[in-house]
N, CA, C and O atoms as a Tripos MOL2 file, in Angstrom:
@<TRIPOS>MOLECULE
protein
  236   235    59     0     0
PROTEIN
NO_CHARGES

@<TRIPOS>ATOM
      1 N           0.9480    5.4690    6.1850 N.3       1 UNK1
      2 CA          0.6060    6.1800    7.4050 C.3       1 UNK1
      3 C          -0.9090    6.2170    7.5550 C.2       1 UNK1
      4 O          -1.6610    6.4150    6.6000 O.2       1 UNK1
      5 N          -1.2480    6.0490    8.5970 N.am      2 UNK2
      6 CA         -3.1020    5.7080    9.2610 C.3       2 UNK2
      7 C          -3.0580    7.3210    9.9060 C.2       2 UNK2
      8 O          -2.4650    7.6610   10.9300 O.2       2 UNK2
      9 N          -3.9340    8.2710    8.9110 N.am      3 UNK3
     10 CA         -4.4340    9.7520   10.0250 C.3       3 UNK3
     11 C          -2.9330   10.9320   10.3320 C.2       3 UNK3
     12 O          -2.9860   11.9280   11.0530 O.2       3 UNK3
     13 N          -2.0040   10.5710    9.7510 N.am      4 UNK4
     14 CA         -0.7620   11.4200   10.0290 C.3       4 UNK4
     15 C          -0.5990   12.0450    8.6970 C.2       4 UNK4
     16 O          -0.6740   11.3890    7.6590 O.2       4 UNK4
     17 N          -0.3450   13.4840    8.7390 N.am      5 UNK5
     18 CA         -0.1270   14.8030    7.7960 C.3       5 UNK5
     19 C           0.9730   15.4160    8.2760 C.2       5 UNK5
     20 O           0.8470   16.1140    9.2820 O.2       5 UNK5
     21 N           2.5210   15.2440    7.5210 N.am      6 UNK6
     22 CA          3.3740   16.0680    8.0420 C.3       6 UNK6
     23 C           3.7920   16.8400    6.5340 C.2       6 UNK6
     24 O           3.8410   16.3980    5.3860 O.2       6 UNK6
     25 N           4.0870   18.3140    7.1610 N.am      7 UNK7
     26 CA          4.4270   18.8400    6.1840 C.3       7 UNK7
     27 C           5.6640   20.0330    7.0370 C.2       7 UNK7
     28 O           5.4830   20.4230    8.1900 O.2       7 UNK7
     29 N           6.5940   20.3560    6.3760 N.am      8 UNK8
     30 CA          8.1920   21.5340    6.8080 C.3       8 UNK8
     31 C           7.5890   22.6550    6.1130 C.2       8 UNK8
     32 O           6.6720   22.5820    5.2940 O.2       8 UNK8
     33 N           8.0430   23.4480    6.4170 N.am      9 UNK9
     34 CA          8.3620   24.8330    6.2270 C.3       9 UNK9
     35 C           9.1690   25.4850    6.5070 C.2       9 UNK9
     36 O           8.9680   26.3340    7.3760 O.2       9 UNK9
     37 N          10.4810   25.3550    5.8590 N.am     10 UNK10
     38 CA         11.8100   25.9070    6.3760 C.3      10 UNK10
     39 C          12.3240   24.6610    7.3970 C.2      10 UNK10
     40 O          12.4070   23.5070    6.9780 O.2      10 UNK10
     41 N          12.5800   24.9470    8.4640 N.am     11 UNK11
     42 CA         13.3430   24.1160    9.3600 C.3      11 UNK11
     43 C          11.9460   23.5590   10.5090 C.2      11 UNK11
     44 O          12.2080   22.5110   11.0990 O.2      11 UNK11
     45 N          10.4530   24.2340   10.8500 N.am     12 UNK12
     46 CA          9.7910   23.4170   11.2520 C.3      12 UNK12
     47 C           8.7130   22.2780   10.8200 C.2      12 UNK12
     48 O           7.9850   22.4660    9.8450 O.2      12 UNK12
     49 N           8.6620   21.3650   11.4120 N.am     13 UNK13
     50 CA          7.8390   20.3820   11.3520 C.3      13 UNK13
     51 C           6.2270   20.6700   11.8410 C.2      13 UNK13
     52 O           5.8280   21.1140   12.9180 O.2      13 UNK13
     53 N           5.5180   20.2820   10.7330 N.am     14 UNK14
     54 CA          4.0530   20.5420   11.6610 C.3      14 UNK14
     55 C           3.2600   18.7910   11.7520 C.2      14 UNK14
     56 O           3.2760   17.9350   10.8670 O.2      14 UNK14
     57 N           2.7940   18.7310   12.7660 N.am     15 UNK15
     58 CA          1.8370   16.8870   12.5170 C.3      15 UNK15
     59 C           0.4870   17.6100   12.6100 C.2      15 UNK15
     60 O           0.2420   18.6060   13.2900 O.2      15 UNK15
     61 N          -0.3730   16.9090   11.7780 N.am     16 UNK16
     62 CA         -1.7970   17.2610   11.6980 C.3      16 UNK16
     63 C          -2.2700   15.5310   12.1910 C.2      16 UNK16
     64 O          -1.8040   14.4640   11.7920 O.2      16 UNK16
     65 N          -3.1810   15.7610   13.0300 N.am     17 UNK17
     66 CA         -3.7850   14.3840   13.1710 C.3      17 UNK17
     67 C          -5.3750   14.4900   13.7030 C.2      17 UNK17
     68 O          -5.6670   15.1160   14.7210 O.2      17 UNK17
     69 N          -6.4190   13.7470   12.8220 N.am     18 UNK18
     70 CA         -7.6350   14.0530   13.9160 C.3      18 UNK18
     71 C          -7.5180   13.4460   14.4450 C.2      18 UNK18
     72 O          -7.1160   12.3130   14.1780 O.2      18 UNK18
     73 N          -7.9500   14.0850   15.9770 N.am     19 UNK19
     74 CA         -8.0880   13.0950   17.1900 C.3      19 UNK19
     75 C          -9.8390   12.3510   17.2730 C.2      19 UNK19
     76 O         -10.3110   11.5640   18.0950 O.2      19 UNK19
     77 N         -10.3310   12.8660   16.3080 N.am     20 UNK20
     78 CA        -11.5720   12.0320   16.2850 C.3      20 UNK20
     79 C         -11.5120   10.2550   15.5440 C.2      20 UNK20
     80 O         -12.4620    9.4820   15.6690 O.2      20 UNK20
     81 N         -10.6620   10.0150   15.0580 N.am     21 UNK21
     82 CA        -10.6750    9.1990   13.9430 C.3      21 UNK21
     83 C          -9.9640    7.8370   15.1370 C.2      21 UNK21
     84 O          -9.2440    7.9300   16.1320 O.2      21 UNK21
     85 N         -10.5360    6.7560   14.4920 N.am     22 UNK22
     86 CA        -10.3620    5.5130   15.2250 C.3      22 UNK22
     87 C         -10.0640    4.3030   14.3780 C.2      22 UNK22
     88 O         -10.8790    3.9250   13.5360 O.2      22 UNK22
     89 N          -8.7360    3.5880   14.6100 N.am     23 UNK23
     90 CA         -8.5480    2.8190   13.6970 C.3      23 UNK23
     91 C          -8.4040    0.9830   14.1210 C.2      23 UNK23
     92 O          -7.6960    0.0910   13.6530 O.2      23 UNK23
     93 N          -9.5110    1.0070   15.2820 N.am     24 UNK24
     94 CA         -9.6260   -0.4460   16.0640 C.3      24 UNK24
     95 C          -8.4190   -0.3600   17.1630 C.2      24 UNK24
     96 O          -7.5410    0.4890   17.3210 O.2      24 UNK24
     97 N          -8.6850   -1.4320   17.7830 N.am     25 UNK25
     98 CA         -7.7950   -2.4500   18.5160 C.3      25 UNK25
     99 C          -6.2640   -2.2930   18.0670 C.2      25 UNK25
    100 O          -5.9710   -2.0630   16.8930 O.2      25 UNK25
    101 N          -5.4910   -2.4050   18.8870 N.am     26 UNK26
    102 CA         -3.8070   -2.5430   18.7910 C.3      26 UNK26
    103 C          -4.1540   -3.8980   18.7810 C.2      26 UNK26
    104 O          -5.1460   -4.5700   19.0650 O.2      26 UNK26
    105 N          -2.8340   -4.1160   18.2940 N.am     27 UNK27
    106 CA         -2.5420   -5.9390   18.2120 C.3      27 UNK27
    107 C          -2.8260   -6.5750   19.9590 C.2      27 UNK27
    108 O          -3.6660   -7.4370   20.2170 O.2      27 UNK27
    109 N          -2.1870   -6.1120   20.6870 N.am     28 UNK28
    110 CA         -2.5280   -6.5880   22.2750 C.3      28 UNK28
    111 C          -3.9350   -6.3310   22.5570 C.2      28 UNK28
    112 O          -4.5740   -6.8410   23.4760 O.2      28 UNK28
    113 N          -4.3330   -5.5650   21.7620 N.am     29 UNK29
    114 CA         -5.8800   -5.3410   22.4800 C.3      29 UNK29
    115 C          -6.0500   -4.3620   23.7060 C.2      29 UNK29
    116 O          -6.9420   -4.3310   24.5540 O.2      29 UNK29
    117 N          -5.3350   -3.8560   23.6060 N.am     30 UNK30
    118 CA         -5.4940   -2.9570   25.4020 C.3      30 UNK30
    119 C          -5.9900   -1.5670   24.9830 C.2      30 UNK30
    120 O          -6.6700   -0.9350   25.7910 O.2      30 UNK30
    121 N          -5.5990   -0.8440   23.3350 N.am     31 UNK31
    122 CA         -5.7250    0.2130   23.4960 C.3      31 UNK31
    123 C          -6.3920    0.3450   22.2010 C.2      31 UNK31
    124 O          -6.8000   -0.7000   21.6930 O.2      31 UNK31
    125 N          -6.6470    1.8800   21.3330 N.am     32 UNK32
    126 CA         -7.3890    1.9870   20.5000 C.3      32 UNK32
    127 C          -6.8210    3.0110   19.6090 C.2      32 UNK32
    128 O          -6.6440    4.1690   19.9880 O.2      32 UNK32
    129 N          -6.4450    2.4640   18.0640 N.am     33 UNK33
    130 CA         -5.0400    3.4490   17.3870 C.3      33 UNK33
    131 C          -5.7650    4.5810   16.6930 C.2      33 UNK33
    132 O          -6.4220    4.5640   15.6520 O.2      33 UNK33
    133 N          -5.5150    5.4630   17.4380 N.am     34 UNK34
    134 CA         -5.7930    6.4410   16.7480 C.3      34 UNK34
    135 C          -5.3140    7.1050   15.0300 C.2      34 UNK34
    136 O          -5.8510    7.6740   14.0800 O.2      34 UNK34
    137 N          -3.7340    6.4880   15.5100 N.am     35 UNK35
    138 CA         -2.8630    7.4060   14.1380 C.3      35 UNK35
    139 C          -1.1630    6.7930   14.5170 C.2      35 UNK35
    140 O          -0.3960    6.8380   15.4800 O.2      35 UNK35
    141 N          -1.1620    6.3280   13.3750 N.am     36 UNK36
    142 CA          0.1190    5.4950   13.3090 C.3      36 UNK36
    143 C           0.8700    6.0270   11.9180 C.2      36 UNK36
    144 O           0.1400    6.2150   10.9450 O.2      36 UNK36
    145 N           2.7200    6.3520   11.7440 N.am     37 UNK37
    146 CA          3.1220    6.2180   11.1200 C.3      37 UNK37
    147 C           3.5610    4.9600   10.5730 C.2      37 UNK37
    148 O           4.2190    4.7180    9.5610 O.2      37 UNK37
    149 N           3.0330    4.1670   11.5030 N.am     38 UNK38
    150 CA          3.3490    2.7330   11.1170 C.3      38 UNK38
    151 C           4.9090    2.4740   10.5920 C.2      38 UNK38
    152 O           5.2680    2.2230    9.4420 O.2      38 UNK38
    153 N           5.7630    2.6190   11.8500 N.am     39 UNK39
    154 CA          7.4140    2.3320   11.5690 C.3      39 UNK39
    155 C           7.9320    3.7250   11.3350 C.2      39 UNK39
    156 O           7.1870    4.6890   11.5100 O.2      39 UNK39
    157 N           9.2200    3.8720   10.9340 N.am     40 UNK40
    158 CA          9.8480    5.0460   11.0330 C.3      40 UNK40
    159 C           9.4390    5.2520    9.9950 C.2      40 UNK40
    160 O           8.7340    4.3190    9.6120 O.2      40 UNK40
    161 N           9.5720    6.4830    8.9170 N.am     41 UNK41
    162 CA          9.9230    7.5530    7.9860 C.3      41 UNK41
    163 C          10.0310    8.6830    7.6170 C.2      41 UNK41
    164 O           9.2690    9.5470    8.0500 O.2      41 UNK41
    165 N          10.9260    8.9370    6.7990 N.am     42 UNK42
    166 CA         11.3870   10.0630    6.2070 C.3      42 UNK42
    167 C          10.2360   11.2600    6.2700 C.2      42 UNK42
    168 O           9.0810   11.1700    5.8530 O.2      42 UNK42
    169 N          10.9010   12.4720    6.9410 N.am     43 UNK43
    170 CA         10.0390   13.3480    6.9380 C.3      43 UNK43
    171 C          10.3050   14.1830    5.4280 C.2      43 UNK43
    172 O          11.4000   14.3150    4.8820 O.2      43 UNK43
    173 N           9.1420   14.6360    4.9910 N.am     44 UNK44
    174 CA          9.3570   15.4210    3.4650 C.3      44 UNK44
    175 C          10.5060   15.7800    3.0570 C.2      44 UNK44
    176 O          10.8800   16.6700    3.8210 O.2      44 UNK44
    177 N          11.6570   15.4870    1.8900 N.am     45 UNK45
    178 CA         12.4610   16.6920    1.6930 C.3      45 UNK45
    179 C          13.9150   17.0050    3.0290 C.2      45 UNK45
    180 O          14.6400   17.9900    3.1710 O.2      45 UNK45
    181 N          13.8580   15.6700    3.8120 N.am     46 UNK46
    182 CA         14.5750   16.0830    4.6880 C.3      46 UNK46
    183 C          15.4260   14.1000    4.9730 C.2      46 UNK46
    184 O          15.2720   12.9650    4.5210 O.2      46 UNK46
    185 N          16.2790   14.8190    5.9850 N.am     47 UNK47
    186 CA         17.1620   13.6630    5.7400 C.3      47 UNK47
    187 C          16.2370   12.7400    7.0920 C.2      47 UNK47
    188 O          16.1100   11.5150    7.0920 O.2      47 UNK47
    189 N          15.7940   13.4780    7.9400 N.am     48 UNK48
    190 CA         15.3410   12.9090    9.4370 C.3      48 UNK48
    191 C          14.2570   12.1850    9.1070 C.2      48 UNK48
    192 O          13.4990   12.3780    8.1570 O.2      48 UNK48
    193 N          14.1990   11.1060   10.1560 N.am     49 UNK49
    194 CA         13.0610   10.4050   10.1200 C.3      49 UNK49
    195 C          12.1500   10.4560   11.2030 C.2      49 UNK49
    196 O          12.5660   11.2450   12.0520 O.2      49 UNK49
    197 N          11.0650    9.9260   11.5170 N.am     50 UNK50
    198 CA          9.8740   10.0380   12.4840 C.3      50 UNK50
    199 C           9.1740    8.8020   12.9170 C.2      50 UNK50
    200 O           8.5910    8.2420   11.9890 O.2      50 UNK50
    201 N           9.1040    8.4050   13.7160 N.am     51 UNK51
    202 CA          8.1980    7.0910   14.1850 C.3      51 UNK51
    203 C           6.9430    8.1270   15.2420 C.2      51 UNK51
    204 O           7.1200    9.0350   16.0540 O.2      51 UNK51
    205 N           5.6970    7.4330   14.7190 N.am     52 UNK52
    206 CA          4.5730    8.2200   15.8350 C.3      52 UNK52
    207 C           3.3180    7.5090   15.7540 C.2      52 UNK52
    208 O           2.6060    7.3630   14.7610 O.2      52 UNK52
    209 N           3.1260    7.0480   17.0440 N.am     53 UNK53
    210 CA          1.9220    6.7070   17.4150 C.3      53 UNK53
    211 C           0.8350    7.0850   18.2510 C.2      53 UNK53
    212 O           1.1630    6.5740   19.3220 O.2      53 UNK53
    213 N          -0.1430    7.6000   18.4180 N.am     54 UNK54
    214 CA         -1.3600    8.1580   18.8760 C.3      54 UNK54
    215 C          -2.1750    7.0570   19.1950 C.2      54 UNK54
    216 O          -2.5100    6.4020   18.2080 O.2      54 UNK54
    217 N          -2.7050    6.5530   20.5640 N.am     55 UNK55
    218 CA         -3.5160    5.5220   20.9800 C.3      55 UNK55
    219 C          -4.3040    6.0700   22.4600 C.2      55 UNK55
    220 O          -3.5840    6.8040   23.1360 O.2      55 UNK55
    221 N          -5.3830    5.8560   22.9000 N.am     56 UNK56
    222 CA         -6.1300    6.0020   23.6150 C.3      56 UNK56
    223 C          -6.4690    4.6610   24.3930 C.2      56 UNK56
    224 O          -6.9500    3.7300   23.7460 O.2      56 UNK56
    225 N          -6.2950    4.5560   25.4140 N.am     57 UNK57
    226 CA         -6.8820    3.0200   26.0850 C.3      57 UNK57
    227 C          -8.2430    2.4420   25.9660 C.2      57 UNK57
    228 O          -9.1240    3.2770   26.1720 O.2      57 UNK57
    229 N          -8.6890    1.1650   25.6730 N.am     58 UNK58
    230 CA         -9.5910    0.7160   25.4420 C.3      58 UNK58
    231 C         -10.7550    0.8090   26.1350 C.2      58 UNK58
    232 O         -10.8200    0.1170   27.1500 O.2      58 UNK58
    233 N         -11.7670    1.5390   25.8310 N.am     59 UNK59
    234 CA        -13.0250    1.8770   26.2970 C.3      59 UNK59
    235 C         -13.7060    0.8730   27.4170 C.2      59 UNK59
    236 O         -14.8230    1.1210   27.8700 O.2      59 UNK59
@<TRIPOS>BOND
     1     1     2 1
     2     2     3 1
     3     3     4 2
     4     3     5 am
     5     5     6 1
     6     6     7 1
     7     7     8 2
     8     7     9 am
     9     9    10 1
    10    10    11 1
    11    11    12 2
    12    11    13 am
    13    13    14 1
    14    14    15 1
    15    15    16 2
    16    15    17 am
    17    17    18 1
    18    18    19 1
    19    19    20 2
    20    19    21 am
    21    21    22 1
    22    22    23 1
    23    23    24 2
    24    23    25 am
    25    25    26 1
    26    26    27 1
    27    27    28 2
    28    27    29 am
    29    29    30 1
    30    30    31 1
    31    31    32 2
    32    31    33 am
    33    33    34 1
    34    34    35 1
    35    35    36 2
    36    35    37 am
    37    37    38 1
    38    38    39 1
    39    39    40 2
    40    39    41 am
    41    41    42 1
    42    42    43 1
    43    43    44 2
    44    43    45 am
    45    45    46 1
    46    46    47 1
    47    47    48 2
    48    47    49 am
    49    49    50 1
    50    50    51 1
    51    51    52 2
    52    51    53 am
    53    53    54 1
    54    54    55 1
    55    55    56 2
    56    55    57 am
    57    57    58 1
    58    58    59 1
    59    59    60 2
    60    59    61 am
    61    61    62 1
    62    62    63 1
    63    63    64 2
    64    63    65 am
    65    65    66 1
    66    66    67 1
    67    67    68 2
    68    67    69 am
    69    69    70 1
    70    70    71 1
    71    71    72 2
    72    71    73 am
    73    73    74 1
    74    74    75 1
    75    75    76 2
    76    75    77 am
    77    77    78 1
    78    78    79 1
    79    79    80 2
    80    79    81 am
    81    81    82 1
    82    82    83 1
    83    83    84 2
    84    83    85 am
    85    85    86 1
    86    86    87 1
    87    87    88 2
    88    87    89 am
    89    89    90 1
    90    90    91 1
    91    91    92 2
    92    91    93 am
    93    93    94 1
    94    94    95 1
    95    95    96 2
    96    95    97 am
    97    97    98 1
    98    98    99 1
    99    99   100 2
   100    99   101 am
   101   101   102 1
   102   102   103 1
   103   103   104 2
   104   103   105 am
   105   105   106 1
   106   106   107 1
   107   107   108 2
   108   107   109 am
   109   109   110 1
   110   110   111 1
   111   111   112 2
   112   111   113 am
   113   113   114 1
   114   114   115 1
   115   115   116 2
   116   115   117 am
   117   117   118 1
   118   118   119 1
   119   119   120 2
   120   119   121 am
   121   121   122 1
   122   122   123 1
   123   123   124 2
   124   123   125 am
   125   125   126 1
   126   126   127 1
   127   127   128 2
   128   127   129 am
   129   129   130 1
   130   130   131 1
   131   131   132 2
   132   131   133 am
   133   133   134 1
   134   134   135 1
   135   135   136 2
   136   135   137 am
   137   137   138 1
   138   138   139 1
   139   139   140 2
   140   139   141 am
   141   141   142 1
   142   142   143 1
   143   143   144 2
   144   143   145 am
   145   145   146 1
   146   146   147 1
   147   147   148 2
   148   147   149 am
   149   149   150 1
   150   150   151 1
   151   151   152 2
   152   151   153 am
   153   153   154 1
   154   154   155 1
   155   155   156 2
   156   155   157 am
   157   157   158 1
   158   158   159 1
   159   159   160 2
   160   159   161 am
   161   161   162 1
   162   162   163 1
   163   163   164 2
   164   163   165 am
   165   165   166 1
   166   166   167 1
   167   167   168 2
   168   167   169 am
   169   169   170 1
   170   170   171 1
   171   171   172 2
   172   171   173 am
   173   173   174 1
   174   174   175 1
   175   175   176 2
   176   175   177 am
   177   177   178 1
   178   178   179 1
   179   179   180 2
   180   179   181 am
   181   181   182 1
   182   182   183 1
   183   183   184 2
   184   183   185 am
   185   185   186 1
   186   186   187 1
   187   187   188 2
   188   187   189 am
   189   189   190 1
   190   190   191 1
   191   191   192 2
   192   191   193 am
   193   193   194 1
   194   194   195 1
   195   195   196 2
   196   195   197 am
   197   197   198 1
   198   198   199 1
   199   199   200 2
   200   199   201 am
   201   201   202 1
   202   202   203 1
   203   203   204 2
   204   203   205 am
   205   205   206 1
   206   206   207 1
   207   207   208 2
   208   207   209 am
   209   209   210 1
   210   210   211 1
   211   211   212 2
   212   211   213 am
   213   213   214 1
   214   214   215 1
   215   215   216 2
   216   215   217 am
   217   217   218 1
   218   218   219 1
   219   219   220 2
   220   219   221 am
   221   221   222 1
   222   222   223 1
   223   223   224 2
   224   223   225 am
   225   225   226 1
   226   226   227 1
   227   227   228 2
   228   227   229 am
   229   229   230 1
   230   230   231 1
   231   231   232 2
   232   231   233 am
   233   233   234 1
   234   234   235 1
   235   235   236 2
@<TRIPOS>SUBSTRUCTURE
     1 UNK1         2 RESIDUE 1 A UNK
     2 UNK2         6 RESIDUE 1 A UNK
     3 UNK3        10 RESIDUE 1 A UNK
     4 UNK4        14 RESIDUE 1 A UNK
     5 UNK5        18 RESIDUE 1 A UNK
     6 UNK6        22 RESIDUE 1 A UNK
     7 UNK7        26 RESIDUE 1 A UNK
     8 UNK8        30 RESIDUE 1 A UNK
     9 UNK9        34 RESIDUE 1 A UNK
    10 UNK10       38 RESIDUE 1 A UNK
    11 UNK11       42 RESIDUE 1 A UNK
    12 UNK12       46 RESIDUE 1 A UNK
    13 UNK13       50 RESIDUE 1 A UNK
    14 UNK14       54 RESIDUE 1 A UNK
    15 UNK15       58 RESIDUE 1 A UNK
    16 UNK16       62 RESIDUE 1 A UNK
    17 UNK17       66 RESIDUE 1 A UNK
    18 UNK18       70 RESIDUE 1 A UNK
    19 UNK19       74 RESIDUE 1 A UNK
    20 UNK20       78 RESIDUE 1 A UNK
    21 UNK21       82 RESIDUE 1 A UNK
    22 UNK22       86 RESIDUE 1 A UNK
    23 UNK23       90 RESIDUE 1 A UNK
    24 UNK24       94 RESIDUE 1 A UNK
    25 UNK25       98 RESIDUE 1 A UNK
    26 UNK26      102 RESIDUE 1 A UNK
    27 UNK27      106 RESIDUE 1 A UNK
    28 UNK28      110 RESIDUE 1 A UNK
    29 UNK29      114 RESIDUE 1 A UNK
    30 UNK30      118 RESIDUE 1 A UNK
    31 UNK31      122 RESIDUE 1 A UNK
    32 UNK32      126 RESIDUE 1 A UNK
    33 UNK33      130 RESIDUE 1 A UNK
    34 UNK34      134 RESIDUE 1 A UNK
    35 UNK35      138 RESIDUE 1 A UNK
    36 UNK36      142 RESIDUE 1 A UNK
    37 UNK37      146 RESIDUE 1 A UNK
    38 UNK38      150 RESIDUE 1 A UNK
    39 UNK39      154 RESIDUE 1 A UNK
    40 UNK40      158 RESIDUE 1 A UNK
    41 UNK41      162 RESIDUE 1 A UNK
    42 UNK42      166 RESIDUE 1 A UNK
    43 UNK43      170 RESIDUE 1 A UNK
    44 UNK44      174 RESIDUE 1 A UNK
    45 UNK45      178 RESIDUE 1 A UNK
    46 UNK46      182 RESIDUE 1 A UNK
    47 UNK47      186 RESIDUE 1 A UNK
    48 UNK48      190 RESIDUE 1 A UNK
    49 UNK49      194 RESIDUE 1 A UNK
    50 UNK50      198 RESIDUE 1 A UNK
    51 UNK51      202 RESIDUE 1 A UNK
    52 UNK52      206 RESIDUE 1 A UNK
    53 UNK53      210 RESIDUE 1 A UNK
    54 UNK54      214 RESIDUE 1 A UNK
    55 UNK55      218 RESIDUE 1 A UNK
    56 UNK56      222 RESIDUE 1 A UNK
    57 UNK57      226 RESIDUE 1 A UNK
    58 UNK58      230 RESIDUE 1 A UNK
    59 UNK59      234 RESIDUE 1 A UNK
């Protein structure tokens, strides 16, 4: 995972992500990745999974 912090507490989910942090170009080039789980996974301790991406359009 690129910039993604998940952590449960009981039954909620929290995502921590800085929105300052920049991790180039998407593969198409159009936008700018902020924070990628890069594909699905398992959230902590739990059966569910998560796919998440954070991108901003290219400057």
């Amino acid at each position: 995972m690129k910039n993604v912090e998940l952590t449960v507490e009981g039954t909620m989910l929290t995502i921590k992500v800085d929105l300052s942090k920049d991790f180039g170009p998407s593969s198409s080039g159009k936008t700018t990745i902020i924070a990628s789980t890069e594909g699905n996974v398992s959230i902590p301790d739990r059966e569910e999974k998560i796919g998440l991406n954070i991108y901003k359009k290219k400057a």
